[in-house]
DOMAR-858086 format. One line per field, with one value per residue: residue number from 1; residue in one letter; x, y, z of N, C-alpha, C in turn. Coordinates in steps of 0.05 Angstrom, whole numbers. Layout:
// DOMAR-858086
migu: NUM ...;
gulum: a ...;
n.c1: X ...;
n.c2: Y ...;
n.c3: Z ...;
ca.c1: X ...;
ca.c2: Y ...;
ca.c3: Z ...;
c.c1: X ...;
c.c2: Y ...;
c.c3: Z ...;
END
This chain:
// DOMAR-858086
migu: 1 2 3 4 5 6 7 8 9 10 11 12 13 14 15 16 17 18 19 20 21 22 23 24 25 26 27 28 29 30 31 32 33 34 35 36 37 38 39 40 41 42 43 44 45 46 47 48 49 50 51 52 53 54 55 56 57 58 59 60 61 62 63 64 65 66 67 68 69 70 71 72 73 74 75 76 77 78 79 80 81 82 83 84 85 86 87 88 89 90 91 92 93 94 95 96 97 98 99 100 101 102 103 104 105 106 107 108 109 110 111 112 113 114 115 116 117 118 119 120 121 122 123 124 125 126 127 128 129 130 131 132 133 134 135 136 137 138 139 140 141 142 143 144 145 146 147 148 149 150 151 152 153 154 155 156 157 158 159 160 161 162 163 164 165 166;
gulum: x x x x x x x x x x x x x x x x x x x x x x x x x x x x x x x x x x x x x x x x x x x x x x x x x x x x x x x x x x x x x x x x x x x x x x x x x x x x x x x x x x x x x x x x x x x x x x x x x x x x x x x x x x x x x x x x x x x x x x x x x x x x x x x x x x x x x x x x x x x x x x x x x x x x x x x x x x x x x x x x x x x x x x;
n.c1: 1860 1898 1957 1996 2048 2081 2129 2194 2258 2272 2253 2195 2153 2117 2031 2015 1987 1970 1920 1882 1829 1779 1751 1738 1789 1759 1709 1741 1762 1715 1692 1724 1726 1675 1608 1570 1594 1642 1606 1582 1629 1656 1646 1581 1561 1574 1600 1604 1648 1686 1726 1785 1810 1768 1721 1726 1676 1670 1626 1635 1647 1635 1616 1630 1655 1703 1747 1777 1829 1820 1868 1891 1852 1851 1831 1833 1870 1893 1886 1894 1899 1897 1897 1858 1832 1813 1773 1773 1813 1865 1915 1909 1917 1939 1964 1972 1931 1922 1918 1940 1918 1923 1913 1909 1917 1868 1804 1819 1847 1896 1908 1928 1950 1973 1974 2002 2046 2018 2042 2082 2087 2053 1991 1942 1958 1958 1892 1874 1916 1882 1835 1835 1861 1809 1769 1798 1792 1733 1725 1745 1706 1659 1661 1666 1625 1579 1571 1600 1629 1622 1635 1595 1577 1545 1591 1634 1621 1621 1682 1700 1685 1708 1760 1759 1758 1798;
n.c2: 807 797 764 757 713 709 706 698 711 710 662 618 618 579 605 630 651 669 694 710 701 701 666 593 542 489 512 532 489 459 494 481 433 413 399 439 484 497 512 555 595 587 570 553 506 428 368 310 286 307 287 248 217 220 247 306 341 401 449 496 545 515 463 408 390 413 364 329 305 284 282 293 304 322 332 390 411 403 403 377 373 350 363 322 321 380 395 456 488 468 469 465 414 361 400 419 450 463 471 501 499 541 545 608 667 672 679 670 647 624 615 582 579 544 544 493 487 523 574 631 604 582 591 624 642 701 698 670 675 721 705 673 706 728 689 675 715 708 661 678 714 683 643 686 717 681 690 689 696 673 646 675 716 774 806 780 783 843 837 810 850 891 869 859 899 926;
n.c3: 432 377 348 300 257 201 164 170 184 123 102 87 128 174 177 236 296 353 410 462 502 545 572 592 588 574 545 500 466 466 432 389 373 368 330 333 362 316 273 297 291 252 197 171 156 179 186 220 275 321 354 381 317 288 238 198 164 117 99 57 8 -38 -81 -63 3 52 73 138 172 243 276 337 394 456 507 555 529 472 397 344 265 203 135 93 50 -1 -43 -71 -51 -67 -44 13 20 59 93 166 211 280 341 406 471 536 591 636 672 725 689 639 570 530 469 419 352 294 225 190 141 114 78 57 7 -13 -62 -42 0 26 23 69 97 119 124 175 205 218 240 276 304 305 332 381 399 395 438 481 479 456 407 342 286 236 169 117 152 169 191 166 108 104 116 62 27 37 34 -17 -53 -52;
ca.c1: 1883 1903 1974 1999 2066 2082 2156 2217 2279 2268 2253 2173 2131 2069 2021 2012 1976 1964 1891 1876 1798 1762 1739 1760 1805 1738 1699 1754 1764 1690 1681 1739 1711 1639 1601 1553 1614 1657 1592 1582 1649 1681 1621 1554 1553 1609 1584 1624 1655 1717 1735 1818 1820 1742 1735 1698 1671 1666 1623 1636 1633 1633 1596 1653 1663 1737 1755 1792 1821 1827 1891 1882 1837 1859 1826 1825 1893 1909 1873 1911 1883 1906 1878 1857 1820 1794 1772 1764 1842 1888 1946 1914 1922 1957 1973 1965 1928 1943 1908 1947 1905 1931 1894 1926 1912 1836 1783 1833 1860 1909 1902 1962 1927 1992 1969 2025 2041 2008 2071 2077 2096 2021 1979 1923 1973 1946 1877 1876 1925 1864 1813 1849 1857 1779 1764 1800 1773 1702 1725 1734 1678 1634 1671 1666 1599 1560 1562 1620 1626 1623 1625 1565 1552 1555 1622 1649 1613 1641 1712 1704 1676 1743 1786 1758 1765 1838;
ca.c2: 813 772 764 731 717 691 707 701 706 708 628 615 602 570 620 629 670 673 699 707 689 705 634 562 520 468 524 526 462 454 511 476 400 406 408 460 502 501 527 581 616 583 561 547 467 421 345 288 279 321 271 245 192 226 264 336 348 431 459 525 562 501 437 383 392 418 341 342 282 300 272 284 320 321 366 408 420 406 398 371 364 345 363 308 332 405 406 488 501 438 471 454 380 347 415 416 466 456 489 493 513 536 561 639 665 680 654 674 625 630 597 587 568 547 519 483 481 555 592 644 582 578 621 619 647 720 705 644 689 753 695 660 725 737 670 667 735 705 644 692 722 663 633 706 724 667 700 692 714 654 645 683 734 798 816 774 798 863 838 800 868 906 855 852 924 928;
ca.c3: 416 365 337 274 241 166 161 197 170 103 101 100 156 169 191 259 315 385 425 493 501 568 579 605 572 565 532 474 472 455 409 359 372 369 304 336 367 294 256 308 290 220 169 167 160 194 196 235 293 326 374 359 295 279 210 199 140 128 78 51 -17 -64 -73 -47 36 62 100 153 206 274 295 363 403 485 528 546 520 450 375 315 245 180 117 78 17 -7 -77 -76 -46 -69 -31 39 28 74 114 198 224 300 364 437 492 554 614 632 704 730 670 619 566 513 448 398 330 280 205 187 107 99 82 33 -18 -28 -75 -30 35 36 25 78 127 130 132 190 228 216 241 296 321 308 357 409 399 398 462 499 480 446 377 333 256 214 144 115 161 158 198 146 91 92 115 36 14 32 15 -56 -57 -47;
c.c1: 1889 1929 1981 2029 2070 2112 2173 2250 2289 2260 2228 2175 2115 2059 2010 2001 1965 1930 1890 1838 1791 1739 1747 1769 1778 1718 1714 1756 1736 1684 1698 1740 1686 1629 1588 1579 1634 1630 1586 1606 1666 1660 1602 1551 1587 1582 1601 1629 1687 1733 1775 1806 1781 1752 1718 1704 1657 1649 1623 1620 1624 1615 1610 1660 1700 1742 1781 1795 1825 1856 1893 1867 1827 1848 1838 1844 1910 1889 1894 1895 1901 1881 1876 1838 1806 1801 1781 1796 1854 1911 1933 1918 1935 1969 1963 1959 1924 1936 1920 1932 1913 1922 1924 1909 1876 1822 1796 1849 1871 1900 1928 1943 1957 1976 1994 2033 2030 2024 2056 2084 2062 2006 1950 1934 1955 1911 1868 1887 1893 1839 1818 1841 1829 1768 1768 1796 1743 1696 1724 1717 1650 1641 1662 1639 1574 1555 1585 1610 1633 1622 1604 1548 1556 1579 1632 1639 1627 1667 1709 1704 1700 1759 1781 1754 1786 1853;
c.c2: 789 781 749 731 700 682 708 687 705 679 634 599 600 592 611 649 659 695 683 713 690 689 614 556 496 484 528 505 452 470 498 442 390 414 444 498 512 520 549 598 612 582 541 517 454 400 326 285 296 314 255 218 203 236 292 345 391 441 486 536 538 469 414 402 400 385 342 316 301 275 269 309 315 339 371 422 425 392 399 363 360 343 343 314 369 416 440 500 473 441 469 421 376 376 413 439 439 478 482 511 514 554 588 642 683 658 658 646 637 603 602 570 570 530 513 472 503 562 603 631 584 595 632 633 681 717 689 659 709 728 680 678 727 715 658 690 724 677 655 699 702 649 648 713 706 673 702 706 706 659 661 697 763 810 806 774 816 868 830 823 879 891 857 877 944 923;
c.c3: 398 345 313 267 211 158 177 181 144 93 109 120 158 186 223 279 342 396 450 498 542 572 585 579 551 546 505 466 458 429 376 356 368 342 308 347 333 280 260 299 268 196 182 174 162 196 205 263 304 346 355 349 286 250 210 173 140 98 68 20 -47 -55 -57 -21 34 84 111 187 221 277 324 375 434 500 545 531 490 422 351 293 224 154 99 43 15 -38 -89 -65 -44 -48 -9 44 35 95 135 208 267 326 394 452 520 583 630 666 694 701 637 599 544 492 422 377 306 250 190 164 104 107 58 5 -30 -41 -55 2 35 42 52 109 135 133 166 216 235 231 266 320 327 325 379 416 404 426 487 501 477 415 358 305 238 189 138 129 166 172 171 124 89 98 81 28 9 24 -19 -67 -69 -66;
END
């Protein structure tokens, strides 16, 4: 399941959503600290270090990387980032995306995923919210099964398809 909210009250909010993942705490934990865990379920190439005060460099659709400190990164419990540069969307600079992980009964874990600065202020908030959601379905997926739905593959292929439909 995966929840999201944007609004509340009429006053933006940073986007936000919740997922419950049928795996340890250390298995998330790894999938959003590890180069090899991030490329399985967000994009293709991720080079650095995701350890706290590390940096992760993300490469996506353009030639300049999405950078990105780690602020802190506690296990199994908690991942903070700050965006420090992304040529291809200016308005995530300096925003916090922001992962709490909290172990749920049996092998169940919850995951609260807030990016902090994506409100509907940004031009970039709808396409950013449906990529988000997509993204953090294709974490579960890669946590639950081994196969998530990174950047560039065809789940998310033809999520772009319909969106650019619409």
């Amino acid at each position: 399941m995966v929840t999201s909210s944007v609004e509340q009250s009429g006053a933006p909010r940073d986007y936000e959503t919740t997922i419950a993942v049928m795996a340890s705490p250390e298995a998330v934990f790894d999938a959003i600290t590890t180069v090899d865990g991030l490329t399985a379920w967000w994009v293709p190439r991720v080079t650095g270090s995701g350890e706290t005060d590390g940096e992760l460099r993300f490469f996506m659709n353009a030639p300049e990387p999405l950078v990105i400190r780690v602020d802190e990164a506690t296990r199994p419990a908690t991942v903070r980032w700050t965006v420090t540069d992304c040529p291809f969307l200016t308005d995530w600079v300096g925003t916090r995306p922001t992962f709490t992980i909290t172990p749920v009964e049996g092998d169940a874990t919850g995951l609260r995923f807030v990016h902090h600065g994506l409100t509907s202020e940004l031009e970039c908030n709808e396409v950013c919210t449906n990529s988000w959601n997509h993204f953090m379905r294709s974490l579960r997926e890669y946590v639950e099964t081994g196969r998530g739905m990174p950047m560039g593959s065809n789940e998310d292929d033809a999520r772009r398809a319909i969106e650019a439909a619409s």
